[in-house]
C-alpha positions, 0 to 999 in steps of 0.5 A, a space after each residue: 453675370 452668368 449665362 443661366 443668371 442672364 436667362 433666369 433674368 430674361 424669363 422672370 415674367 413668367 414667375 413675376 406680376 402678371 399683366 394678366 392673372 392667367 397669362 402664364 399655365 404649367 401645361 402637363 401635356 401628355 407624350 408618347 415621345 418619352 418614357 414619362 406620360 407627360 412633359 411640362 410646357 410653359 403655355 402662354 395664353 395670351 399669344 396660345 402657344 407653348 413657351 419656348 423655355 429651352 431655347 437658351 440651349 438648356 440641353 439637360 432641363 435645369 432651366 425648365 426645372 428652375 423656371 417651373 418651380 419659381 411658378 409654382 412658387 408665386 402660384 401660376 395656375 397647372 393644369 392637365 387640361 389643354 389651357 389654350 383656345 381652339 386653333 385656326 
């Protein structure tokens, strides 16, 4: 098996059967860090933190490009709107 079939494997929770129907939100959040007004994050409700889908060294966003649209197509909500509970 490949490296990016290995993580696609590793991440599929985040497209498959949810244990919770909104554990999982596409997150457009807004950045000033780079010339487009929002990056896409992976936020995850349950623990109320961004998911870390580039930590498998995906240096040019394919995998994040990959997992976010295997979302989009099993429905995973989106939103512009911070998903997550207040912090602290």
């Amino acid at each position: 098996m490949s490296s990016r079939t290995d993580t696609l494997e590793r991440l599929s929770p985040l497209w498959g059967a949810a244990d919770a129907p909104t554990r999982w939100v596409i997150w457009h959040r807004a950045t000033a860090e780079t010339s487009e007004p929002f990056e896409c994050v992976v936020f995850d409700r349950e623990l109320n933190v961004p998911y870390d889908v580039d930590e498998a060294g995906d240096v040019d966003g394919t995998m994040l490009g990959e997992v976010v649209r295997r979302m989009r197509e099993a429905g995973t909500p989106e939103t512009h709107v911070y998903p997550g509970r207040p912090c602290g």
